[in-house]
C-alpha positions as CSV (number, residue, x, y, z in Angstrom):
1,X,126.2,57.3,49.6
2,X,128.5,57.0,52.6
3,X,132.2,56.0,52.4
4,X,132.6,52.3,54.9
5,X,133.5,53.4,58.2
6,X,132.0,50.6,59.8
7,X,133.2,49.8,63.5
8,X,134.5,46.3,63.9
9,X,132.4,44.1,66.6
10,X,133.7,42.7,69.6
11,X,133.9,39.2,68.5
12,X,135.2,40.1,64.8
13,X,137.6,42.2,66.4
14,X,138.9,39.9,69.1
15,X,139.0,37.3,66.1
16,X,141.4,39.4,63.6
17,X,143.9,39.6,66.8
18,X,144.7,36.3,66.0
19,X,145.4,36.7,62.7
20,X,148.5,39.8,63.4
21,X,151.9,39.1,63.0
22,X,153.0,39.8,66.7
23,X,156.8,40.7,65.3
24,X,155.0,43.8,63.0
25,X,152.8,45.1,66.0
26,X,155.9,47.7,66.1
27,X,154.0,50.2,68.4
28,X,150.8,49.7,69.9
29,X,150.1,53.5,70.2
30,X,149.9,54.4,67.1
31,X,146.6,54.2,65.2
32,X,145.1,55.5,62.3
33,X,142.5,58.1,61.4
34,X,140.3,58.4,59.2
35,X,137.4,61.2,58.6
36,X,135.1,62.3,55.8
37,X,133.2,65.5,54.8
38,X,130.2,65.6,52.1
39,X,130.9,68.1,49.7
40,X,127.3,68.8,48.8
41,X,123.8,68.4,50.5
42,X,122.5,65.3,48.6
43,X,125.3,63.4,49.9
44,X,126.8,61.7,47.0
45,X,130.2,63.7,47.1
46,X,132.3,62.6,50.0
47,X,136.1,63.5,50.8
48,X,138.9,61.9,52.8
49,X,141.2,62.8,55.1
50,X,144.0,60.0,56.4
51,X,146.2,60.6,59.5
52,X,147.8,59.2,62.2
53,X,147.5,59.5,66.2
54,X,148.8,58.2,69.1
55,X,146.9,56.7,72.3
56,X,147.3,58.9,75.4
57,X,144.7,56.9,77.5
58,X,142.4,54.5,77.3
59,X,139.6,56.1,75.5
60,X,141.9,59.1,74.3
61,X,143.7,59.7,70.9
62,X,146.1,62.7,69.9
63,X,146.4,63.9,66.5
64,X,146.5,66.7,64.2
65,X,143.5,69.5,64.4
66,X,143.7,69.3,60.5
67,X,142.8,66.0,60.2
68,X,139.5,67.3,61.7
69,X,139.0,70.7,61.2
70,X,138.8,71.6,57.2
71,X,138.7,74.3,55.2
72,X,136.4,73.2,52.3
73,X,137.1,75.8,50.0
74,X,140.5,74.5,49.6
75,X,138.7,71.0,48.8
76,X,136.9,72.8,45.1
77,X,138.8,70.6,42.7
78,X,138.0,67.0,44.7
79,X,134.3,68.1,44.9
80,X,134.2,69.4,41.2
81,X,131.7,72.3,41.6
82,X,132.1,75.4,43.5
83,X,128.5,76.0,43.9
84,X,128.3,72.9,45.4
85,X,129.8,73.5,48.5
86,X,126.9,73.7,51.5
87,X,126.3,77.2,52.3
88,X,127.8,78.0,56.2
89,X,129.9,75.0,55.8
90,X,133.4,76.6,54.6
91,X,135.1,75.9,57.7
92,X,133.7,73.3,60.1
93,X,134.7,70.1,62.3
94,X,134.0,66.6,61.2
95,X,131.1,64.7,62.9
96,X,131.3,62.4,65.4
97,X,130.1,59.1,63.3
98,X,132.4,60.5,60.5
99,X,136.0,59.5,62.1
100,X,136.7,56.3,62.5
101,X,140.0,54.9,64.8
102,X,142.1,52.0,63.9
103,X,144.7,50.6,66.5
104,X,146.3,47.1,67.1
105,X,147.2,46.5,63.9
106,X,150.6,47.1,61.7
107,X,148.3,46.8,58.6
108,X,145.7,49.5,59.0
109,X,144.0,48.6,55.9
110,X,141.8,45.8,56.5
111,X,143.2,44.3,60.3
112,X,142.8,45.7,63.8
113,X,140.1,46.5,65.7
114,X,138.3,50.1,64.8
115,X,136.2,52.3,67.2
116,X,134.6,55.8,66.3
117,X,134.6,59.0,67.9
118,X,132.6,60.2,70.5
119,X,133.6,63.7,70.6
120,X,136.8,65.8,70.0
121,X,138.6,69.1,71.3
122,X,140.4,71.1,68.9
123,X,142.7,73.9,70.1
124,X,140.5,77.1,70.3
125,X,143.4,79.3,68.9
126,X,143.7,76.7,66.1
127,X,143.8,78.4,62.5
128,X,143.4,76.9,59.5
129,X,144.5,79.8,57.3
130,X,147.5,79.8,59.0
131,X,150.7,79.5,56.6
132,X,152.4,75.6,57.8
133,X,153.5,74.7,60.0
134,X,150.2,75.9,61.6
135,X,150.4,76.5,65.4
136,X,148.5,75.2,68.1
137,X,147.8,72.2,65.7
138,X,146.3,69.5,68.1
139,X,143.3,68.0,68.7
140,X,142.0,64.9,70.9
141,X,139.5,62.4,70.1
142,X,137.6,60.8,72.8
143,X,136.9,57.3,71.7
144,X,133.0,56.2,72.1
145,X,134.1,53.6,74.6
146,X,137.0,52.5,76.7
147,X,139.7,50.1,75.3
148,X,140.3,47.1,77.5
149,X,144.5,46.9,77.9
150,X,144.2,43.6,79.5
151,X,141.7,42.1,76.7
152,X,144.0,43.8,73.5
153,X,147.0,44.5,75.0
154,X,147.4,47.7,73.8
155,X,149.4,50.4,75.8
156,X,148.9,54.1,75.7
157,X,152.3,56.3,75.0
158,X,154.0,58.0,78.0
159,X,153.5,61.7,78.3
160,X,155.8,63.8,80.7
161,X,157.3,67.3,81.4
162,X,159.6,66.5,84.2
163,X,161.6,64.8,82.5
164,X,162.4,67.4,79.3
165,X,161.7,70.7,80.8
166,X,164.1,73.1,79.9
167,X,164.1,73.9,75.7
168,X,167.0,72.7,74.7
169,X,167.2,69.2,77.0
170,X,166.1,67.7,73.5
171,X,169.1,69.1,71.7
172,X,171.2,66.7,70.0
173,X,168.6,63.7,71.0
174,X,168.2,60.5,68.1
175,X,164.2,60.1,68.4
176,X,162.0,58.4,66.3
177,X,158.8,59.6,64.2
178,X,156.2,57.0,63.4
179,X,153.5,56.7,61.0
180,X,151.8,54.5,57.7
181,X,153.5,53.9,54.3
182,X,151.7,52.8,51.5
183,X,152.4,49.4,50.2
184,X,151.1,48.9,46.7
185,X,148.8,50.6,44.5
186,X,146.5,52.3,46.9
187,X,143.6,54.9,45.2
188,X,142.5,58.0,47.0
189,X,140.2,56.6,49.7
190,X,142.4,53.4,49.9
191,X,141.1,51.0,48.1
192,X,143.9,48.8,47.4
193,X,146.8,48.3,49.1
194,X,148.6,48.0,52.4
195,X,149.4,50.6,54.5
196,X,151.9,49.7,57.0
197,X,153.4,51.0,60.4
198,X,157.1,52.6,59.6
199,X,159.2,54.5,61.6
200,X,162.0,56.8,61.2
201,X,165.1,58.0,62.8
202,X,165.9,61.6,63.4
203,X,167.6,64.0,65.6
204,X,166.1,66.9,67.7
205,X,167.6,70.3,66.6
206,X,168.2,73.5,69.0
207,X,165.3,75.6,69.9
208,X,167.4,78.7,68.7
209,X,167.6,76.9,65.2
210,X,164.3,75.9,65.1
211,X,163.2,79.8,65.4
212,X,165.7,80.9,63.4
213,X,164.7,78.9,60.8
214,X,160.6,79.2,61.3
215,X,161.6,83.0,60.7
216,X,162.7,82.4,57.5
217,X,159.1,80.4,56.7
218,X,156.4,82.7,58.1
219,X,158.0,86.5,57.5
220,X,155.1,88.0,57.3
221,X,153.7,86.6,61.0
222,X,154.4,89.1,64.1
223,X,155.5,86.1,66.3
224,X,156.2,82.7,65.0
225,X,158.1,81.8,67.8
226,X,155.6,79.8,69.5
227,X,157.9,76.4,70.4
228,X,157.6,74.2,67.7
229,X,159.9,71.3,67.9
230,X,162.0,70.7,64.2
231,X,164.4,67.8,63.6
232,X,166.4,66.9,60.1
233,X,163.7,64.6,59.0
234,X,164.7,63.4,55.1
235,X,162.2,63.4,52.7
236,X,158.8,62.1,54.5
237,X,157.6,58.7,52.8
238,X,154.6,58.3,55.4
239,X,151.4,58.4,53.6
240,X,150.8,62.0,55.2
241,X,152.1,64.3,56.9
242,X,149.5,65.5,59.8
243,X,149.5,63.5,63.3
244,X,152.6,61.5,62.7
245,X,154.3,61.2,66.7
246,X,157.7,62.3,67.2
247,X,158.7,59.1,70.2
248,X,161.8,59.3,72.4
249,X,163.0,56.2,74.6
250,X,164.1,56.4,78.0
251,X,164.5,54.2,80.9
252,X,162.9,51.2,78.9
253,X,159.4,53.8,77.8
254,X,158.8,55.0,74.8
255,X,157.4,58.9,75.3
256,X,155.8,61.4,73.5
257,X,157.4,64.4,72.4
258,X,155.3,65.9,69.0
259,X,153.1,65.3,66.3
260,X,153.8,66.1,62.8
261,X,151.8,69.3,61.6
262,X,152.2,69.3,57.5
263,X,155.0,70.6,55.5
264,X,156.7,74.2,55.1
265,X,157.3,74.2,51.4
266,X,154.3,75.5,49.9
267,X,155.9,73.9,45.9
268,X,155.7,70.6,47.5
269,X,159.4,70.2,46.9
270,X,161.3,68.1,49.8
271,X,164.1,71.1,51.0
272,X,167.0,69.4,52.3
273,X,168.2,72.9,54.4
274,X,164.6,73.2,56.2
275,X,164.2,70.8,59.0
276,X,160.7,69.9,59.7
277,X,158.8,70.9,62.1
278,X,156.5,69.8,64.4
279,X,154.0,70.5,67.5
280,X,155.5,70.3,70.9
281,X,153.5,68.3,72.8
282,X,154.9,69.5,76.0
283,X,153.4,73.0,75.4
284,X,150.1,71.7,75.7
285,X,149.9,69.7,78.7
286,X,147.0,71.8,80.3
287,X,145.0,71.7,77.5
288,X,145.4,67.4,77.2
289,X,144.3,67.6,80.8
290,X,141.4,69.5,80.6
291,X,139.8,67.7,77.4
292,X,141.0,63.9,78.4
293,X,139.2,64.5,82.1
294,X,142.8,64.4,83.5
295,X,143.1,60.7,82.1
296,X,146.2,61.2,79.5
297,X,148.0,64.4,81.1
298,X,151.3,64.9,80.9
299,X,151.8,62.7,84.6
300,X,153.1,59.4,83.2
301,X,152.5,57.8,86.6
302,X,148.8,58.3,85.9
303,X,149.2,55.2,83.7
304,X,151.9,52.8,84.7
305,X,151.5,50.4,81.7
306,X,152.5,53.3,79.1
307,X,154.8,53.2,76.5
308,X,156.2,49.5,76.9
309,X,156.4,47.5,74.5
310,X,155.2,43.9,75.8
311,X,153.5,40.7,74.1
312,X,149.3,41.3,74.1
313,X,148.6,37.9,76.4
314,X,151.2,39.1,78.8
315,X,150.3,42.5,79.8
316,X,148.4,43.0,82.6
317,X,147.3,46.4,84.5
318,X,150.0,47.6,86.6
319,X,153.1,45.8,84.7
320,X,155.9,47.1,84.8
321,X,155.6,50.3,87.1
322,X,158.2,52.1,87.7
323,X,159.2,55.8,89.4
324,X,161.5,58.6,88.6
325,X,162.1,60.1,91.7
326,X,161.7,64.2,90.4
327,X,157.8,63.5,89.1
328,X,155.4,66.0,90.2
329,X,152.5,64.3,92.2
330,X,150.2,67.4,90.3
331,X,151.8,67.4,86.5
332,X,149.7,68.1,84.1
């Protein structure tokens, strides 16, 4: 048995557009992902994992490396039998035709349009053993074909170092974290249910609070100070907490600044002292280059249509270009 991951078809797809409330389309980056594993070799035990992402280019997505990565012998109770577990198979990425993207929808339960992956690039120094937050969580999927912005009218989100390049220019900045709420009885592999775009405010903290409190999370770590961001999220209502993006706007674009990388409280018990933390974005800009073919690096004038919010009929590539004057030809 396989769970339905079933890609939509052109014409079904270009059909459901109609049917979206324009008004909810809140931010055409964001999508959802979703990936299975088998637990066993006859293929009748199957488990989900449910994040979000965010569009970097037109065939690009960036989200969590634990939405794709697992760790199956932390998976024992959903797959009932330890024995089960394939032999080699403890820690391994999903396959390709097991992820399935959904974009251009608010409701990523049964609207949009869906394409699956063609292959992914986790972080090599990603590790899942790691105690959360986990560093160098990130991972991009490359979509199996090319989304057509002028046919779906679907933007990437704006990536950019010039702009944010010293640690602390994020200090004290109101940005806002995106991801899917549950709407409604909803079962384990959504069954029922809505599950809708929501967003949240919060404000970026110091860099020297952010370390001083990651210190107080991973003691037993020689360095945790690789640069995480961490803002004074309250307690996360998103349906997870893995691949969320962390959006700032400026000059009439929406950028990206992290992606939400699971919680630090190991009870499960929302912390109001802890901030949350989340991966920088900015700290991996080679490595987006390198796996995205240069197409979603962190040079925002690689993609002039990105993170504007515009009607679908109306936006055409090239609307709404614009400079800023300090962006590095080479930026990556």
């Amino acid at each position: 048995m396989q769970p339905n991951l079933t890609t939509v078809s052109s014409a079904t797809a270009h059909a459901q557009l109609a049917v979206v409330d324009e008004h909810l389309l809140r931010f055409p980056w964001l999508v959802f992902v979703r990936a299975f594993r088998y637990c066993t070799a006859d293929t009748k035990k199957f488990l989900y994992k449910q994040c979000a992402g965010v569009l970097i280019s037109p065939s690009h997505v960036l989200t969590s490396a634990f939405c794709v990565r697992w760790q199956m012998r932390n998976h024992t109770k959903e797959c009932f039998d330890l024995s089960d577990l394939l032999i080699g198979e403890e820690e391994a990425s999903v396959k390709a035709s097991h992820v399935l993207v959904t974009l251009n929808t608010n409701n990523a339960k049964d609207r949009g349009i869906s394409w699956q992956m063609d292959k992914m690039s986790i972080h090599g120094s990603f590790d899942l053993v790691e105690r959360e937050p986990r560093r160098f969580d990130i991972a991009i999927i490359q979509l199996e074909d090319w989304i057509d912005w002028q046919k779906y009218g679907i933007a990437p989100i704006c990536l950019t170092r010039t702009l944010f390049a010293a640690p602390d220019d994020l200090h004290g900045l109101n940005a806002t974290i995106v991801g899917w709420e549950v709407q409604g009885s909803v079962g384990k592999n959504i069954q029922d249910g809505n599950i809708r775009q929501q967003s949240k405010q919060i404000t970026i903290l110091s860099n020297e609070h952010c370390k001083e409190k990651l210190r107080t999370v991973k003691k037993d770590e020689h360095n945790p100070q690789i640069p995480f961001l961490c803002a004074n999220l309250t307690k996360n209502a998103f349906l997870n907490t893995h691949g969320n993006p962390i959006q700032l706007q400026k000059n009439g674009r929406f950028y990206l600044l992290g992606l939400s990388t699971g919680g630090t409280k190991s009870d499960g018990q929302f912390n109001a002292e802890m901030p949350e933390f989340y991966t920088n974005v900015l700290n991996y800009c080679e490595f987006i280059s390198a796996n995205s073919r240069y197409e979603g690096g962190c040079n925002m004038a690689r993609n002039s249509n990105c993170g504007v919010l515009k009607a679908r009929e109306n936006l055409t590539v090239g609307d709404g270009a614009f400079e800023i004057s300090d962006e590095s030809a080479d930026e990556r």
